[in-house]
C-alpha positions as CSV (number, residue, x, y, z in Angstrom):
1,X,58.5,65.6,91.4
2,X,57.7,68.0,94.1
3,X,61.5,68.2,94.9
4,X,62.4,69.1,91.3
5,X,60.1,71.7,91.2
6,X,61.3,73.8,94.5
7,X,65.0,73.2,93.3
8,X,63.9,74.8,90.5
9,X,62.3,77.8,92.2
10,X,65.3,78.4,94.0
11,X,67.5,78.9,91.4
12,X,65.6,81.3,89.6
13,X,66.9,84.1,92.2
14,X,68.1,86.0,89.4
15,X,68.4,89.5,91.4
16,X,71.0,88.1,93.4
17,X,72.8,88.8,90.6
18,X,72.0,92.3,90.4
19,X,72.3,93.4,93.5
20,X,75.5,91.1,95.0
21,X,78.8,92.6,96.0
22,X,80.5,90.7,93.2
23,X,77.9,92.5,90.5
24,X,78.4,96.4,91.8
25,X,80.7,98.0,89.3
26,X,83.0,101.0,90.8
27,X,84.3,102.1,87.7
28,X,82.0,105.9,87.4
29,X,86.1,107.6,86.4
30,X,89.0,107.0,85.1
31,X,91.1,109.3,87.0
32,X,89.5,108.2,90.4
33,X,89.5,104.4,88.9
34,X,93.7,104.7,88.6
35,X,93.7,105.9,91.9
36,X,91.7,103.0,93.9
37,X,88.5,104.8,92.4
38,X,89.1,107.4,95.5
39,X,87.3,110.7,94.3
40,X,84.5,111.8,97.3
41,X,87.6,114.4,98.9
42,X,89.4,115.2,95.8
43,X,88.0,117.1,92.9
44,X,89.4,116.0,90.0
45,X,86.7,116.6,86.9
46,X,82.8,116.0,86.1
47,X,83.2,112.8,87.6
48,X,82.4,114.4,90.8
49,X,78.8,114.5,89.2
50,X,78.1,110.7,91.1
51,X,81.6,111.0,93.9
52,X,80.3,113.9,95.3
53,X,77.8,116.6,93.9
54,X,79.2,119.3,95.7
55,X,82.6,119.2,94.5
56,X,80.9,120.0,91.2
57,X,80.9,123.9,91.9
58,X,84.9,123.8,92.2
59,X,85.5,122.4,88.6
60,X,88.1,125.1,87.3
61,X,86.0,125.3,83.8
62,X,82.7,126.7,82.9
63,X,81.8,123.8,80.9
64,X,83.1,120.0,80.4
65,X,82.0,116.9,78.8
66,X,83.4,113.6,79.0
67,X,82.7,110.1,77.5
68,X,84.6,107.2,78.8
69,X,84.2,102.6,79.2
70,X,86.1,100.2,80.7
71,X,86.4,96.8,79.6
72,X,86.1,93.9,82.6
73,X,88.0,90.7,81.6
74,X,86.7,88.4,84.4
75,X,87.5,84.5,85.7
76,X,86.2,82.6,87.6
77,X,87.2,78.7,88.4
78,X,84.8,76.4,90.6
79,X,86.6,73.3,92.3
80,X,84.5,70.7,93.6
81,X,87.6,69.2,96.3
82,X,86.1,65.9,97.0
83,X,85.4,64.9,93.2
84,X,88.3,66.9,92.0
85,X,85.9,68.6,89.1
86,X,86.9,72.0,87.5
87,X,85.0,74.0,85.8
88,X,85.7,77.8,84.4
89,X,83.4,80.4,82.9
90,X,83.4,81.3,79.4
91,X,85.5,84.3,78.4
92,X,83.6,87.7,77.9
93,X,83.8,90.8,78.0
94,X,81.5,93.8,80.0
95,X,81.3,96.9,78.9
96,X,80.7,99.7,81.9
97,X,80.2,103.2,80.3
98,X,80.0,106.9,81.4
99,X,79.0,110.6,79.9
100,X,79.2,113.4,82.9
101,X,78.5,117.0,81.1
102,X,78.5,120.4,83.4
103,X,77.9,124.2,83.0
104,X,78.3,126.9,85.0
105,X,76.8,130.0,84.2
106,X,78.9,133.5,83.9
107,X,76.2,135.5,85.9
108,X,75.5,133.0,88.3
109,X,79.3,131.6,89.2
110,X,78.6,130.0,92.4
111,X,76.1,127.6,90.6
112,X,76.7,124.6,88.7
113,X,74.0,122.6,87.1
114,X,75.1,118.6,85.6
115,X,74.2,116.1,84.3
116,X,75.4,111.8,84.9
117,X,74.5,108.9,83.0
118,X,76.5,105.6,84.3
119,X,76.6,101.9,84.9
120,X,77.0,101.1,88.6
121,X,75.7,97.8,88.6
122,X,76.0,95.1,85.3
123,X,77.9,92.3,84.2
124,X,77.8,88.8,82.8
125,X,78.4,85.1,83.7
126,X,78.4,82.2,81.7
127,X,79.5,78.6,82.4
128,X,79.4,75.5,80.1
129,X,75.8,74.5,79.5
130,X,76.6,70.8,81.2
131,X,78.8,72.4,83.8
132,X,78.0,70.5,87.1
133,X,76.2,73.5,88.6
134,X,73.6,74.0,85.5
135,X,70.2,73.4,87.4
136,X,71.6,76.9,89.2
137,X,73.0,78.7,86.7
138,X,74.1,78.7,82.7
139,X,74.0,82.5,81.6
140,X,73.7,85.8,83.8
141,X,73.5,88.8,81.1
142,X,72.6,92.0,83.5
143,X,72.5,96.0,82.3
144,X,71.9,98.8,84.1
145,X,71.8,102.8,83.5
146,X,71.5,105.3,86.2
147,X,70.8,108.9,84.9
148,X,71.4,111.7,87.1
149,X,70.6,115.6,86.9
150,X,72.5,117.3,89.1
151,X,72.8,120.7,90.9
152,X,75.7,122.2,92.8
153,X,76.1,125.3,94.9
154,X,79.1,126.8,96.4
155,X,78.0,128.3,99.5
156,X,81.9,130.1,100.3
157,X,85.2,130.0,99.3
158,X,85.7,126.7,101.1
159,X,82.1,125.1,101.2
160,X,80.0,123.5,98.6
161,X,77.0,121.5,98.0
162,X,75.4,119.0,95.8
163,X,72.1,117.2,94.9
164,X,71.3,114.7,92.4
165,X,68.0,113.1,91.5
166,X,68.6,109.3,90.0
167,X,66.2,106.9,87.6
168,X,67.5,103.7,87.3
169,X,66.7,101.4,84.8
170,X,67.8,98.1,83.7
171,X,67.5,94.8,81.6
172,X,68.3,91.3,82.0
173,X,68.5,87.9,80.6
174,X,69.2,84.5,82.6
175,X,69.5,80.7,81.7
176,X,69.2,77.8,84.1
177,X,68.9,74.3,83.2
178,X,66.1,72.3,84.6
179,X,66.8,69.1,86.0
180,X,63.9,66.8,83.6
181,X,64.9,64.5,80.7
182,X,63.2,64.6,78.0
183,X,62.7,61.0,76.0
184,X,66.6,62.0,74.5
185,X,67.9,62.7,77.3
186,X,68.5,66.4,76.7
187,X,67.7,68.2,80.3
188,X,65.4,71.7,79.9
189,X,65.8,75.4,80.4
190,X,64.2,77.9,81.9
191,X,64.8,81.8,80.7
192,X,64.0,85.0,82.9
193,X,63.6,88.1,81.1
194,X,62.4,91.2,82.9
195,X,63.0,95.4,82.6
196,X,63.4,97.1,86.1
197,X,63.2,100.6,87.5
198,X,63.6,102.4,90.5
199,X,64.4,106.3,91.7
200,X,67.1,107.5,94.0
201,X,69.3,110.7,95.3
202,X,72.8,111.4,95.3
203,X,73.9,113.9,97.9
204,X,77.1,115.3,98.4
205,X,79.2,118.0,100.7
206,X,82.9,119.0,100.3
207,X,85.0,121.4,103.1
208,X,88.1,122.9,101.6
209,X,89.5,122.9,105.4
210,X,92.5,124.4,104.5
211,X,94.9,125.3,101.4
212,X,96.1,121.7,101.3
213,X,93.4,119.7,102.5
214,X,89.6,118.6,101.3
215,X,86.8,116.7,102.9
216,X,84.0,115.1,100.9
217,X,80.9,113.5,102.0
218,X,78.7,111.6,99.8
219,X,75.1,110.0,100.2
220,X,73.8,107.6,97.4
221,X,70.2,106.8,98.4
222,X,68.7,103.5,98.7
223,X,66.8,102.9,95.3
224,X,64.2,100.3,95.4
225,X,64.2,98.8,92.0
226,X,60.8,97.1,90.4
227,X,60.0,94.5,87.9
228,X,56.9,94.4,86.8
229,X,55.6,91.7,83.7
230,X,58.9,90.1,83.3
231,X,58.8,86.7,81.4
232,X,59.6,83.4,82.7
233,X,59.3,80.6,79.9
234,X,60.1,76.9,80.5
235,X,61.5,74.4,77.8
236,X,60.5,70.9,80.3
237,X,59.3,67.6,78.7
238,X,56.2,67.2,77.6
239,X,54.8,64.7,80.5
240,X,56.0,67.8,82.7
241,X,55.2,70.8,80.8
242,X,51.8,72.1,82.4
243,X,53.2,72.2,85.8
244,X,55.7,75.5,84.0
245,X,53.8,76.9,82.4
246,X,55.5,80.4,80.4
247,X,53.7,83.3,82.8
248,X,55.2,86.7,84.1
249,X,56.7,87.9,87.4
250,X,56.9,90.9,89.0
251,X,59.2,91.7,92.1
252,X,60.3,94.3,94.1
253,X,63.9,94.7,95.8
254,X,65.8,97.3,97.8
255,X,69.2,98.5,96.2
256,X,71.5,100.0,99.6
257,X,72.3,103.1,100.2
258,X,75.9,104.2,99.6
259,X,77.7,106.9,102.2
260,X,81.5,107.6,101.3
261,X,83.7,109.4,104.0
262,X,86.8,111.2,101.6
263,X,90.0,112.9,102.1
264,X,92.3,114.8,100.0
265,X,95.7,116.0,100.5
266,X,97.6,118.7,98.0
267,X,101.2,117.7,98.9
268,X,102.7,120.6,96.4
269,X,101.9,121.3,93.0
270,X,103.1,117.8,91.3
271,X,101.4,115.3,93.5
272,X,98.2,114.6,95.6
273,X,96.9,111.5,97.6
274,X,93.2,110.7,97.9
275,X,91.4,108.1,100.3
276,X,88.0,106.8,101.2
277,X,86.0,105.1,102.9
278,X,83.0,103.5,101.5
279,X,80.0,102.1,103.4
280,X,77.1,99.9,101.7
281,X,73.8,99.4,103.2
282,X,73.6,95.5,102.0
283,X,71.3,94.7,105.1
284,X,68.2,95.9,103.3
285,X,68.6,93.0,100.8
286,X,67.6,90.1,103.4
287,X,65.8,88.1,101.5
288,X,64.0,87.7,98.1
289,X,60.5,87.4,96.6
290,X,59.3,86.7,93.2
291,X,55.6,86.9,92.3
292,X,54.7,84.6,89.7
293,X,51.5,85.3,87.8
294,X,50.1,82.0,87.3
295,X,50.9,79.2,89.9
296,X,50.7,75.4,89.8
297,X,51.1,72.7,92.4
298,X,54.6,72.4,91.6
299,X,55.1,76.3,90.7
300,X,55.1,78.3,93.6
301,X,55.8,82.1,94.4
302,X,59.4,82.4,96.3
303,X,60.2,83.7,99.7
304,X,64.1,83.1,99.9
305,X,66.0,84.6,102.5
306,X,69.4,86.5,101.6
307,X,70.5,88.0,104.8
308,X,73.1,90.1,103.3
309,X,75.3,92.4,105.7
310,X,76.7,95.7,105.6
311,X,80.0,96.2,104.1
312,X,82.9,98.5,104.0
313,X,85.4,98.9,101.2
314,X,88.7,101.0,101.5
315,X,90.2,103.0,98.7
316,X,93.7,105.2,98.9
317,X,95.1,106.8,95.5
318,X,98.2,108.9,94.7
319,X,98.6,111.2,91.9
320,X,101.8,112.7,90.4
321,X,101.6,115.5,87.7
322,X,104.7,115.6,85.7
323,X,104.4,118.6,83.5
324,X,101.2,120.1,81.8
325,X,101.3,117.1,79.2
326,X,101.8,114.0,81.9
327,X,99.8,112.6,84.9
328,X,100.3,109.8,86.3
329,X,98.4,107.8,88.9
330,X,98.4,104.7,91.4
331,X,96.2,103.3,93.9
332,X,94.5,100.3,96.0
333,X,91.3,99.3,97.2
334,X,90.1,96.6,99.5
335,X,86.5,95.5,99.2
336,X,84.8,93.6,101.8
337,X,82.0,90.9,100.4
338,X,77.9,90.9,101.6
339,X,77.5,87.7,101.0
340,X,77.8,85.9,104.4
341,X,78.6,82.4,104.9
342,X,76.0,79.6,103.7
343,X,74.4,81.9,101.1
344,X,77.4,81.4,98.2
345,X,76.4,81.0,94.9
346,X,77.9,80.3,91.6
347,X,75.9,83.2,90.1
348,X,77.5,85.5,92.9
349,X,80.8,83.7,93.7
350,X,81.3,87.0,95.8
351,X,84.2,87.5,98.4
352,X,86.8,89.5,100.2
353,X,88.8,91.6,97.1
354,X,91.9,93.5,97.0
355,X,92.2,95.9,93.8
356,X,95.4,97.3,92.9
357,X,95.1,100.3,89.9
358,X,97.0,103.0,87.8
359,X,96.5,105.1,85.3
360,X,97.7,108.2,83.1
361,X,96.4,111.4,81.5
362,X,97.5,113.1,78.5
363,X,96.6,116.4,77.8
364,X,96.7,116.4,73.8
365,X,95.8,120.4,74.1
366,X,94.7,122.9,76.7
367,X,91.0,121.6,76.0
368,X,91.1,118.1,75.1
369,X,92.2,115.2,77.4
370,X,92.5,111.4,77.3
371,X,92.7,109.4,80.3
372,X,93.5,105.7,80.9
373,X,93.5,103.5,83.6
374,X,94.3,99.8,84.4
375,X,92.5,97.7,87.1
376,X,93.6,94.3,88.5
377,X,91.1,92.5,91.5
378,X,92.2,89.3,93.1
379,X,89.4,88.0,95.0
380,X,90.2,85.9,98.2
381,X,89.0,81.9,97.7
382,X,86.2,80.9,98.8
383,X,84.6,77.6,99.9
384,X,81.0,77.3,100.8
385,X,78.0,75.0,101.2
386,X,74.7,76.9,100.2
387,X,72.1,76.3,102.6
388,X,68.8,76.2,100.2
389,X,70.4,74.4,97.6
390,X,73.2,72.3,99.7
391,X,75.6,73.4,96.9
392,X,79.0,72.9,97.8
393,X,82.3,74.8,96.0
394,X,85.6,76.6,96.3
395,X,85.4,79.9,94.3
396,X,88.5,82.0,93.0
397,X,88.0,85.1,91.0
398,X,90.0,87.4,89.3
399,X,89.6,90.5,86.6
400,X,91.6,92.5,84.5
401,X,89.8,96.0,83.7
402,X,91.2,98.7,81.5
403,X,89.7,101.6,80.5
404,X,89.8,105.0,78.8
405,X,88.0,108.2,78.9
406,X,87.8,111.5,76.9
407,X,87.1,115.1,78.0
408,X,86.5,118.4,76.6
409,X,86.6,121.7,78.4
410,X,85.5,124.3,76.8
């Protein structure tokens, strides 16, 4: 009984969902999206508002507003080699959004004020309710909406600087079975539910070194996110059902900061090439805790290590303008995973990724644009025992996400 009840502490780590590799969602622009979602050196539109804040004062318009989603097709296939069992998760679809909205003011032209409101991390996973790995996870279901006021200054000709304040908030659901029979056999559930919040910065710098070439450097801050009163209710047999009782949790986690290195390059007046380099602070999440209200002999508070590690991910993106109607764009991206060896989980069936993207704009008048863009990931396989849980699996992901975006300059 004891044994049951710490395996089914450890799966409820439901903010290894939130804050894995596999979960962070770098789709903030279309344009930069098509082109390896590159954007920190190159200023391309409002989307500069999260890339890099100080790009934001070199917009060529006064005033812009954009709306755009993307639409993240994923699948994933678990292969348990010894037992040959398969198993996929269901098909869904996630829904990333963003609104970016600037002015610059007439008698002040060297100031831009903005504002951001995006998705950077969200998504959702479901397998088969009697899929072998049930007693970890059933259904992941994870939002979250970053809202960010921004100011930007052009200091010169060639200089310019940015600063964004962020609140983050978020919403989740999650479903685990519980490995206890009832008299029919039927296993339980257990349910998480919980609202989080934190507060960040986004800070940004970008050097017009020469004619041709741009420099962009770009700070997210570390945001440490808290849940506080979230429900945890149990569905357990009755002989079982006062050691779960339904009670609340509260926790408190450390989302890493974000630093991108970017370079652009003006080839002529038809085509321009973008790359950077992205670094993320996984580090701070080493390990997890979850505070649970009430406690029982069998229901414990959890102290689960993590040991995440910092990661790198490397983006390069062409574009090719073909007249004042057509642009057209291309890119790549490889994405290096957090999640180190022993610590896999079919919740975050994270690994190395390769992304390979394109995209088009179509400028329907001078005012009013519509841009596209088309993202494929292939993510490396993976096979791994889970130390906690002794959860063994090979893990092979892939997504298809397309997206489209609006914008009006006025």
């Amino acid at each position: 009984m004891k044994k049951i009840a710490v395996l089914i502490i450890l799966c409820f780590t439901f903010t290894n969902l939130i804050f894995a590799g596999g979960f962070q969602v770098n789709l903030q622009g279309q344009k930069q999206t098509a082109m390896g979602h590159a954007g920190t050196g190159l200023c391309l539109d409002n989307a500069s508002i999260l890339f890099n804040p100080g790009a934001v004062s070199f917009l060529d318009s006064l005033r812009g507003l954009s709306f755009g989603s993307s639409f993240i097709i994923p699948r994933t296939t678990y292969l348990d080699a010894q037992s040959r069992y398969v198993a996929h998760t269901e098909n869904h679809t996630g829904t990333p959004f963003t609104i970016y909205g600037n002015i610059r003011f007439k008698k002040a032209p060297k100031l831009s004020v903005a504002l951001g409101v995006y998705t950077p991390f969200g998504s959702k996973v479901q397998w088969a309710d009697d899929w072998k790995g049930q007693f970890l996870i059933r259904e992941i279901d994870l939002k979250t909406i970053f809202i960010q006021p921004t100011i930007s200054y052009k200091l010169s000709n060639k200089l310019g600087i940015g600063l964004g304040f962020i609140y983050a908030t978020g919403d989740f659901s999650l479903r685990k079975g519980v490995p206890i029979q009832d008299s029919l056999g039927n296993y339980g559930e257990g349910k998480l539910n919980g609202k989080a919040s934190g507060y960040g910065f986004n800070a940004g710098i970008y050097f017009k070194a020469t004619e041709k070439l741009s420099i962009g450097i770009d700070y997210r801050s570390q945001v440490n996110v808290s849940v506080k009163g979230g429900s945890a209710d149990f569905v357990v047999a009755d002989a079982v059902a006062n050691y779960f009782p339904s009670t609340t949790f509260s926790t408190e986690l450390k989302l890493p900061q974000y630093a991108t290195l970017g370079f652009g390059y003006v080839l002529n007046s038809k085509l321009k090439f973008a790359l950077d380099v992205n670094y993320v602070g996984w580090q701070s999440y080493d390990s997890l805790l979850i505070d649970f209200k009430d406690n029982t002999d069998k229901l414990a508070d959890i102290h689960s290590a993590r040991m995440y590690k910092r990661a790198f991910i490397f983006r390069l993106g062409t574009q090719y303008k073909r007249n004042d109607k057509w642009t057209f764009r291309a890119g790549a991206y490889y994405d290096m995973t957090p999640v180190q060896s022993g610590y896999l989980t079919p919740e975050t069936p994270d690994s190395d990724k390769i992304g390979i993207t394109t995209g088009v704009s179509f400028n329907v008048t001078k005012n009013f644009h519509v841009d596209a863009s088309l993202l494929y990931i292939e993510g490396m396989k993976r096979t791994d025992t889970n130390i906690e849980t002794q959860f063994t699996g090979t893990y092979k992901t892939k997504a298809v996400v397309p997206g489209v975006s609006i914008e009006y300059i006025f």
